[in-house]
C-alpha positions as semicolon CSV with decimal commas, in nm:
position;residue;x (nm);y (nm);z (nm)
1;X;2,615;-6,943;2,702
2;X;2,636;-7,290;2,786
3;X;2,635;-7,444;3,156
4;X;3,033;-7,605;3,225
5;X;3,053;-7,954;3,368
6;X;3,101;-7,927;3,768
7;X;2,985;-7,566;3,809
8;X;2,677;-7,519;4,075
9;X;2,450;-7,449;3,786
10;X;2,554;-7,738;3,558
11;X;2,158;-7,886;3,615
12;X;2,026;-7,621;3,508
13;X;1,868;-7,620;3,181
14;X;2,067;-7,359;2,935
15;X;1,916;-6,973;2,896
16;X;1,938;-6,765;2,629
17;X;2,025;-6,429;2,750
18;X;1,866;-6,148;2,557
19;X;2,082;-5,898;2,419
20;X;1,956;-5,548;2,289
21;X;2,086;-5,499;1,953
22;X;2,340;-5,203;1,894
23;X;2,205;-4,863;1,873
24;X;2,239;-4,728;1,546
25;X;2,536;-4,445;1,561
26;X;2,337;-4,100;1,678
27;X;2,355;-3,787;1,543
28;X;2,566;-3,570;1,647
29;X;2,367;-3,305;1,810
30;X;2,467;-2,942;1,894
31;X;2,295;-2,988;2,231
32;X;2,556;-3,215;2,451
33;X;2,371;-3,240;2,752
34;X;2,063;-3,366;2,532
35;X;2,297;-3,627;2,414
36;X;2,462;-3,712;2,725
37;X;2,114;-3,778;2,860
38;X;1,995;-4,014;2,604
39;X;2,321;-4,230;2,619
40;X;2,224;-4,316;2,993
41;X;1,886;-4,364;2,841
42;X;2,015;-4,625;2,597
43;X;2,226;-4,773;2,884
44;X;1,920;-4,793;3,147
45;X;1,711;-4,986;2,888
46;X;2,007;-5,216;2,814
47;X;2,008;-5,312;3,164
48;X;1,634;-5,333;3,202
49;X;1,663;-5,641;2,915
50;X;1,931;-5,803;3,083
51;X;1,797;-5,828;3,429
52;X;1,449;-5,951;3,290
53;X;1,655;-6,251;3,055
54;X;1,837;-6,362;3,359
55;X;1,560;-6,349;3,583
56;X;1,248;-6,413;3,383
57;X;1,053;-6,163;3,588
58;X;0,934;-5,837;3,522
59;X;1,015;-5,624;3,795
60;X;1,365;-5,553;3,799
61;X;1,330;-5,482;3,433
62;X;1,018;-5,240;3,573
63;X;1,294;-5,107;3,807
64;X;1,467;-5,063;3,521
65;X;1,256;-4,898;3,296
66;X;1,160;-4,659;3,579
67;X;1,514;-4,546;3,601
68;X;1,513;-4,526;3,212
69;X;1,218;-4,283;3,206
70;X;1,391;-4,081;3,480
71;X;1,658;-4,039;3,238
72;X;1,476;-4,011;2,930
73;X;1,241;-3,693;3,146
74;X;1,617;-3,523;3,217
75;X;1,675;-3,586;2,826
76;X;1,401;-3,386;2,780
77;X;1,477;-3,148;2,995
78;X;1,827;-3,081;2,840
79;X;1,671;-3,088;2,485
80;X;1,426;-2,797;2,568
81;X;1,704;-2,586;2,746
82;X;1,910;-2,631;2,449
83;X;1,612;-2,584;2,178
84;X;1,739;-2,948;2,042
85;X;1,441;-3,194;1,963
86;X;1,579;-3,521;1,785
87;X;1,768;-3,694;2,113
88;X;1,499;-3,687;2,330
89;X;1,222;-3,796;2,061
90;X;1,461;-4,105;1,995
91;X;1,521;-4,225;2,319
92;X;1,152;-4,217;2,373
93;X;1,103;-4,405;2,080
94;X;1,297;-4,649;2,200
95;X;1,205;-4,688;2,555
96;X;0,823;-4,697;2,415
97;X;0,996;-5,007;2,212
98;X;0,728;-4,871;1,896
99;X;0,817;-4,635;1,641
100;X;0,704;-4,299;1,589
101;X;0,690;-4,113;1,270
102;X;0,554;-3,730;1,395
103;X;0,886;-3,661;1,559
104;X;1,086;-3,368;1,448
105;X;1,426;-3,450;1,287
106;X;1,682;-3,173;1,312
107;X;1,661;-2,914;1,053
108;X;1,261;-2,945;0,973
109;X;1,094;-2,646;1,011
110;X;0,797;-2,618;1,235
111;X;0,432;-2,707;1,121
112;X;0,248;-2,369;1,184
113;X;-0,124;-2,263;1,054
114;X;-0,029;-2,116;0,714
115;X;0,099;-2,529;0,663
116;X;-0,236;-2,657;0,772
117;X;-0,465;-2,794;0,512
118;X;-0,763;-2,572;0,422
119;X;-1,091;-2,723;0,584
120;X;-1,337;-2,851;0,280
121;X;-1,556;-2,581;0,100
122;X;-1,266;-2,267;0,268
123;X;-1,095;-2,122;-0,014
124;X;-0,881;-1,775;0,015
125;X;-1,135;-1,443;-0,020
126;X;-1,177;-1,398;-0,426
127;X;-1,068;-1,107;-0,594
128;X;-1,355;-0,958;-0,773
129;X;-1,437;-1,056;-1,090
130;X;-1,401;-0,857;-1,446
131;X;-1,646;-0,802;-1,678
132;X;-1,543;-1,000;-1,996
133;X;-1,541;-0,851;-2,334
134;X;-1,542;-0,484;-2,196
135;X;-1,276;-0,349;-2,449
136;X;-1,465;-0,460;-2,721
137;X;-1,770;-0,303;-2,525
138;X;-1,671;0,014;-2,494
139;X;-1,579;0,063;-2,846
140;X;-1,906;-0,012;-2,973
141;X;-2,048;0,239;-2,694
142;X;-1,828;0,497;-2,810
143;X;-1,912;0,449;-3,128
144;X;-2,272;0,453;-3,106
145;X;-2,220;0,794;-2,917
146;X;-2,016;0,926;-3,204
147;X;-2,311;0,846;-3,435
148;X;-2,553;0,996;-3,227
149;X;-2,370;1,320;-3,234
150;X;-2,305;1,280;-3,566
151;X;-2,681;1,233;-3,659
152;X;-2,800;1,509;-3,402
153;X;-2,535;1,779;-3,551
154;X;-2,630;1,713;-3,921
155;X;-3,044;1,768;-3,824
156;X;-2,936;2,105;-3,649
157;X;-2,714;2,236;-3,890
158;X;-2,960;2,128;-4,146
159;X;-3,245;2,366;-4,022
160;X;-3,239;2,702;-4,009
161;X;-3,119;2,934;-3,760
162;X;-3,362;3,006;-3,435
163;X;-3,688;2,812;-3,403
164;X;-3,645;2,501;-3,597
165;X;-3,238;2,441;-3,481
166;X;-3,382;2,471;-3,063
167;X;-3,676;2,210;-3,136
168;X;-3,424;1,959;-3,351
169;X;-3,165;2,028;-3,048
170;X;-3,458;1,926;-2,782
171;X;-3,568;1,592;-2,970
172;X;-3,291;1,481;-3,017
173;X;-3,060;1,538;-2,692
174;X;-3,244;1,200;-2,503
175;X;-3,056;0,995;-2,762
176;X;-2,770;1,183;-2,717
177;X;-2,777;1,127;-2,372
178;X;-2,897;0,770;-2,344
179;X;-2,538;0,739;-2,573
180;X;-2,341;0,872;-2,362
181;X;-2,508;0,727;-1,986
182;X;-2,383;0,369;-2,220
183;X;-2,079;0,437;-2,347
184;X;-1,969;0,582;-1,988
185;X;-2,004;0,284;-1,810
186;X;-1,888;0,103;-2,066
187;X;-1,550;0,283;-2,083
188;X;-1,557;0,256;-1,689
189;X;-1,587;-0,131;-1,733
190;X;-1,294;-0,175;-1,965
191;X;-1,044;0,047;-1,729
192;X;-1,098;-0,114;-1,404
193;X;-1,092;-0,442;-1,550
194;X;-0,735;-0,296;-1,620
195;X;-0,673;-0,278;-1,263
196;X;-0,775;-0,540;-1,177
197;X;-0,572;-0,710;-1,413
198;X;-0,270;-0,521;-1,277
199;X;-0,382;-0,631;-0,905
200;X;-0,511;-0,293;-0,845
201;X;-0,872;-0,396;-0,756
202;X;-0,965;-0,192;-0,415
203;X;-1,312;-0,060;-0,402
204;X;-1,254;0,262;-0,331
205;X;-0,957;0,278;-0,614
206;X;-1,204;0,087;-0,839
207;X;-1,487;0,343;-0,786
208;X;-1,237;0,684;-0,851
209;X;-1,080;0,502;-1,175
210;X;-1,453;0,441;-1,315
211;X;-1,576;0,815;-1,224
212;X;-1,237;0,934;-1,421
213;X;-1,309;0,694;-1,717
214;X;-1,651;0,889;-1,744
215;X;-1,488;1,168;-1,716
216;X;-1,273;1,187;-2,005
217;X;-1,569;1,059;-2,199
218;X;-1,754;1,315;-2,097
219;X;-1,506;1,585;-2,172
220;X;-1,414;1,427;-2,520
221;X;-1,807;1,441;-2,649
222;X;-1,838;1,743;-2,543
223;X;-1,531;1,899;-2,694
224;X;-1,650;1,719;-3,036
225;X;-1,944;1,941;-2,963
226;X;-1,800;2,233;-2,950
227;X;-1,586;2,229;-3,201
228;X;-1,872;2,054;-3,476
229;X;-2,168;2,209;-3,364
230;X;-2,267;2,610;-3,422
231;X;-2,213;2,804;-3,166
232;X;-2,570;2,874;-3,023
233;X;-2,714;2,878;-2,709
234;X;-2,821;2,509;-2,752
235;X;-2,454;2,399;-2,802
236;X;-2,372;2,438;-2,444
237;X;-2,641;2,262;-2,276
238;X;-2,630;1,967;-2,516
239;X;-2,233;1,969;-2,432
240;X;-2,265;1,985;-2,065
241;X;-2,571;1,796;-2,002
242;X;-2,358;1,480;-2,219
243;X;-2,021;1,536;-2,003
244;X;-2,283;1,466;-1,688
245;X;-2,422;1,188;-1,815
246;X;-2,116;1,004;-1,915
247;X;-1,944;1,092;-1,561
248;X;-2,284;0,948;-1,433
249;X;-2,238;0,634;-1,663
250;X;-1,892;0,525;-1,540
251;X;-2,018;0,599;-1,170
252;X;-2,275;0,338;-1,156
253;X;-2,069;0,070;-1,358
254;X;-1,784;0,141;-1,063
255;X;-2,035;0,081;-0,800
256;X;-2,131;-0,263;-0,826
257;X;-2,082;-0,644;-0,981
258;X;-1,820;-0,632;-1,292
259;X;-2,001;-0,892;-1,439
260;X;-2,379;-0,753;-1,359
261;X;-2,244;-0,388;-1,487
262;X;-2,138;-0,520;-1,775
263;X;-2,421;-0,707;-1,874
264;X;-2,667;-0,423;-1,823
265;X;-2,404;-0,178;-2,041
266;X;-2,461;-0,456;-2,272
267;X;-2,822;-0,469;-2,301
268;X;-2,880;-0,141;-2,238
269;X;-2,682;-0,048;-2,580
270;X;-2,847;-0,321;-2,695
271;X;-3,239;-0,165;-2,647
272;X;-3,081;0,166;-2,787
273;X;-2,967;0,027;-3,127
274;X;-3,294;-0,157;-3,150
275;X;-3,508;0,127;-3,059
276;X;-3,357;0,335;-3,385
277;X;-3,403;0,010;-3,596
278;X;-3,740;-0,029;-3,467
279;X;-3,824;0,334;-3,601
280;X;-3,830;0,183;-3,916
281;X;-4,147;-0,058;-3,843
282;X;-4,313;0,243;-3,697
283;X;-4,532;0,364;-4,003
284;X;-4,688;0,016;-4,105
285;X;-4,785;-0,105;-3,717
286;X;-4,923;0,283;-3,733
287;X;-5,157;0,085;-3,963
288;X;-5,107;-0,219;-3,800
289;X;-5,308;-0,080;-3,488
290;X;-5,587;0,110;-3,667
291;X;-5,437;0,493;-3,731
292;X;-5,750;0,653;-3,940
293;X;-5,793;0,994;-3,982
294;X;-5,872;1,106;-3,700
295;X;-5,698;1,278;-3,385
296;X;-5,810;0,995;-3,143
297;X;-5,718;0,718;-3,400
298;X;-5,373;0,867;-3,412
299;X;-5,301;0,863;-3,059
300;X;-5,443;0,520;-2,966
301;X;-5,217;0,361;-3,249
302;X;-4,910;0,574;-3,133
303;X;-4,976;0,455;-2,798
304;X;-5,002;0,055;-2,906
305;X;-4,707;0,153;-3,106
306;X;-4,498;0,261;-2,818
307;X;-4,565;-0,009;-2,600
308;X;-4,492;-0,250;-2,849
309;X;-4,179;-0,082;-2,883
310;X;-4,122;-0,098;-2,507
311;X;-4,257;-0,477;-2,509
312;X;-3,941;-0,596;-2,722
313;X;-3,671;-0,374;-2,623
314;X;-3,707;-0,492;-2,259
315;X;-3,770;-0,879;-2,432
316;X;-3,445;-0,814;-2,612
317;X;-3,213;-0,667;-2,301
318;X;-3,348;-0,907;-2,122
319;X;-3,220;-1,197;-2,274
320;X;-2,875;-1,005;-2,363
321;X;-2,884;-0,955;-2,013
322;X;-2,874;-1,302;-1,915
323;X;-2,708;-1,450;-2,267
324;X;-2,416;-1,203;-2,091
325;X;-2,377;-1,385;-1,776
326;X;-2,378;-1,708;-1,880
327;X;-2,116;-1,674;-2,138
328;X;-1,914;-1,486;-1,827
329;X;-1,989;-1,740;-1,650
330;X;-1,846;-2,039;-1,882
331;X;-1,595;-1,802;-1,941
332;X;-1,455;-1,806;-1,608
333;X;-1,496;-2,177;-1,569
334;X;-1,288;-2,257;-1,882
335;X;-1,020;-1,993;-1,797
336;X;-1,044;-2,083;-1,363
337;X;-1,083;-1,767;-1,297
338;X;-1,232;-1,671;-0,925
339;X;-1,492;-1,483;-0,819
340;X;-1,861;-1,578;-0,700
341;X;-2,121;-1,621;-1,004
342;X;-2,360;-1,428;-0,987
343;X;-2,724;-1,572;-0,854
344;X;-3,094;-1,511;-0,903
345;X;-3,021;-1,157;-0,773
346;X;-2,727;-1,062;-1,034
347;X;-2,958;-1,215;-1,309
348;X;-3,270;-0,974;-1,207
349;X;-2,996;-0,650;-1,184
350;X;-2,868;-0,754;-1,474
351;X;-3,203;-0,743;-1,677
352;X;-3,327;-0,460;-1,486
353;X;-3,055;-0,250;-1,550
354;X;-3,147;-0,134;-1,923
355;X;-3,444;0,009;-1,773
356;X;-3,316;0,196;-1,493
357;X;-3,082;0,351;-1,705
358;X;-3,287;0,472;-1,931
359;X;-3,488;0,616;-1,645
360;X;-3,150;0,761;-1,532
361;X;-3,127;0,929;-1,867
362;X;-3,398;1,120;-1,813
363;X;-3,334;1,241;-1,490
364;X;-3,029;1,401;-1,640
365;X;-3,227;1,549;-1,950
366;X;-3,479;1,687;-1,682
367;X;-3,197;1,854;-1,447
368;X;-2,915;1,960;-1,702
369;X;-3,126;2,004;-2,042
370;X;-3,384;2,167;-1,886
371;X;-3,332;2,496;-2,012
372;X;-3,322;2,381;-2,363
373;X;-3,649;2,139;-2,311
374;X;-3,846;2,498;-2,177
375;X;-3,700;2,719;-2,476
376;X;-3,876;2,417;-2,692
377;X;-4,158;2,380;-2,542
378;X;-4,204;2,801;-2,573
379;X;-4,192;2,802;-2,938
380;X;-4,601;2,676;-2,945
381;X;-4,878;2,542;-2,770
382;X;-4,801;2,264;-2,981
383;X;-4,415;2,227;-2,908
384;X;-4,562;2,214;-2,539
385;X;-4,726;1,966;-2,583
386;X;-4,523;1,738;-2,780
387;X;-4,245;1,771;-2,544
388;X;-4,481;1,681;-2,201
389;X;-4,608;1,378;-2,466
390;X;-4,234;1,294;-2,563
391;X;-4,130;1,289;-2,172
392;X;-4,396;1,066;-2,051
393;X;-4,361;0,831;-2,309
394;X;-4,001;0,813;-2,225
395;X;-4,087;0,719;-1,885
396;X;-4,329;0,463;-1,968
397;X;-4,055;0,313;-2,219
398;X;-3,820;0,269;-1,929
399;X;-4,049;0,165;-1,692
400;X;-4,167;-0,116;-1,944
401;X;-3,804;-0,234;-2,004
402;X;-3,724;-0,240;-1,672
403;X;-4,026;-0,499;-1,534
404;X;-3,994;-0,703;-1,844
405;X;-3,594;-0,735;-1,890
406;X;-3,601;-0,826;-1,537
407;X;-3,889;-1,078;-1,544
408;X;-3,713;-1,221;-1,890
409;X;-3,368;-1,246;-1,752
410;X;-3,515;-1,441;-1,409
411;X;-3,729;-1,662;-1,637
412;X;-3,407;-1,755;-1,849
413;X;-3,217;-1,804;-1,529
414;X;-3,478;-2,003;-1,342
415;X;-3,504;-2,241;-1,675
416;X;-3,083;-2,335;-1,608
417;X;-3,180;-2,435;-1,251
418;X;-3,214;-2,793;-1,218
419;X;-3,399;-3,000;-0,997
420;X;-3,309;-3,036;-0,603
421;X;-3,182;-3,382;-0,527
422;X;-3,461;-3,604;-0,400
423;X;-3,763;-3,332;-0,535
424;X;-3,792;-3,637;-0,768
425;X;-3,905;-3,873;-0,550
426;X;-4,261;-3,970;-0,420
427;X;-4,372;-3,906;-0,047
428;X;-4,381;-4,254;-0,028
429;X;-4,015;-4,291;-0,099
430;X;-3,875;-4,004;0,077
431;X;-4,077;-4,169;0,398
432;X;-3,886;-4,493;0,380
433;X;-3,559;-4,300;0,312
């Protein structure tokens, strides 16, 4: 205000008092002594600018403030007995004289951890991933084993009764079984991707559905050969021995990687299908590889025969194998699905896998067709021998597409790899870097 004429302070020059603007209407809060605390807050402050416009100082406005942070501390007091948070953060916003934007308004829920960002590179655990295609999978597996019993029950009841019906049975229960070890897993593959589908992906639940999906496999082949088959002494062990093998089947598919399981199913039915196509080629390599008439001739030409055999089947599983997991792997990218992709180690399982079921395969025909392989090899020296010849060479078959599928499948793999950043650059550069 202005100075009258005649007053004592008339030569003084005129001051412009400060005035603190008015304070916005509050809240109304459920906690009153919160608000009742703030008010004389607002109040000290107000007095803290008018003492420092009239005197120009700072201390009495220090004075001031003091007094306004003793009342803004017994705001905060009041807020925490009453659980209220928005007086107290005002008036100290005020009193600070800056704003403040991570005070809690009334009504906003707390910040806890589940609200926290996730740190870079954390995501939630991944379920684990399904094997793609595995419906489709397991109906060509099934099939297959349907025309391997088909095939096997038309030789036997073919032949005639005794001799000739036990050595038919005994040649051809390894494809039998090799059918059903495939077409096990393969049914295995397609039901737990239904649970996991429905959410219903535990281990141990995963591992008891795929046992069960062998199961019934099992138990259907061998009621097909029962009922199709005569009823001989062969027809049991033949039935039982391909029940174990598909229980065995959907076992190992339940144990590990969907995606690795699935691509070994896959080019293990793969090598099987070839292996009977291949029989075709067998009499002109026989030629091929120098079969004369001789006894020696023969068996150094079957032998070249065989591994060639061998040679391509693991060639061929082993590029299923890994033609398998990239597609699941492009798969999953276009769909966003989660789960880890599998790495140099999946790839080598994956290409591997043909082989070691195969070698699987015969442990069964050694342990539940064993009967039937001795009552073969009885007839003659010469059924003996064929069966200790047809054995080995089994063996060998699955030992050779095991190393090579898995060599294939890590070549493949290792050719997708691209270079590390900077194993471009010269020594020179990388020094300066």
């Amino acid at each position: 205000m202005s100075n009258q004429p005649g007053s004592s302070s008339a030569a003084q020059p005129d001051r412009s008092v400060a005035t603190v603007p008015a304070a916005e209407p509050e809240p109304v809060d459920e906690a009153a002594g919160a608000g009742e605390a703030t008010t004389r807050a607002d109040e000290a402050i107000a007095r803290a600018g008018e003492a420092t416009a009239r005197t120009g100082g700072t201390a009495p406005a220090g004075e001031a403030t003091t007094r306004a942070d003793e009342a803004i501390a017994r705001a905060g007091e009041a807020t925490a007995r009453t659980g209220g948070t928005a007086p107290a953060g005002e008036a100290t916003t005020r009193a600070g004289g800056t704003a403040r934007t991570d005070v809690a308004e009334p009504g906003d829920r707390a910040v806890g951890p589940a609200d926290a960002p996730e740190p870079d590179g954390e995501r939630p655990a991944a379920a684990p991933a399904r094997a793609p295609g595995a419906v489709v999978l397991a109906l060509l597996a099934v099939g297959w084993l349907a025309a391997m019993l088909w095939s096997t029950r038309a030789a036997i009841n073919s032949a005639e009764a005794g001799a000739t019906a036990v050595s038919l049975s005994a040649f051809a229960l390894p494809g039998v079984i090799s059918a059903a070890l495939v077409a096990g897993g393969a049914v295995a593959l397609a039901v737990t991707n239904l649970l996991a589908w429905r959410g219903m992906d535990r281990v141990t639940l995963r591992f008891v559905a795929a046992v069960g999906a062998g199961l019934l496999v099992g138990l259907g082949a061998a009621l097909a050969i029962n009922l199709t088959y005569f009823d001989n002494a062969t027809t049991n062990v033949i039935a039982g021995t391909t029940a174990a093998a598909a229980i065995v089947g959907g076992a190992v598919a339940g144990a590990g990687n969907a995606r690795v399981a699935g691509a070994a199913v896959t080019a293990a039915l793969t090598a099987l299908v070839f292996v009977v196509a291949f029989s075709q080629a067998r009499d002109p390599l026989f030629d091929l590889f120098g079969a004369g008439d001789t006894q020696e001739s023969m068996v150094t030409a079957a032998k070249w025969v065989s591994r060639t055999e061998s040679l391509l089947a693991g060639l061929l599983a082993g590029l299923m194998a890994f033609g398998y997991l990239a597609w699941a792997r492009r798969r999953a990218a276009r769909r966003n699905e989660t789960g880890p992709a599998p790495r140099w180690p999946g790839y080598l399982l994956a290409g591997a896998g043909p082989g070691l079921l195969l070698l699987l395969a015969e442990i069964v025909i050694r342990v539940g067709g064993r009967s039937l392989l001795e009552l073969a090899a009885a007839l003659s020296e010469a059924d003996a021998v064929a069966q200790t010849s047809l054995g080995t060479s089994r063996i060998d078959n699955g030992i050779w597409v095991l190393f090579v599928g898995a060599l294939t499948a890590l070549i493949a793999f290792g050719r997708t790899l691209g270079p590390r950043p900077g194993d471009d650059e010269t020594p020179k550069e990388a020094a300066t870097r």
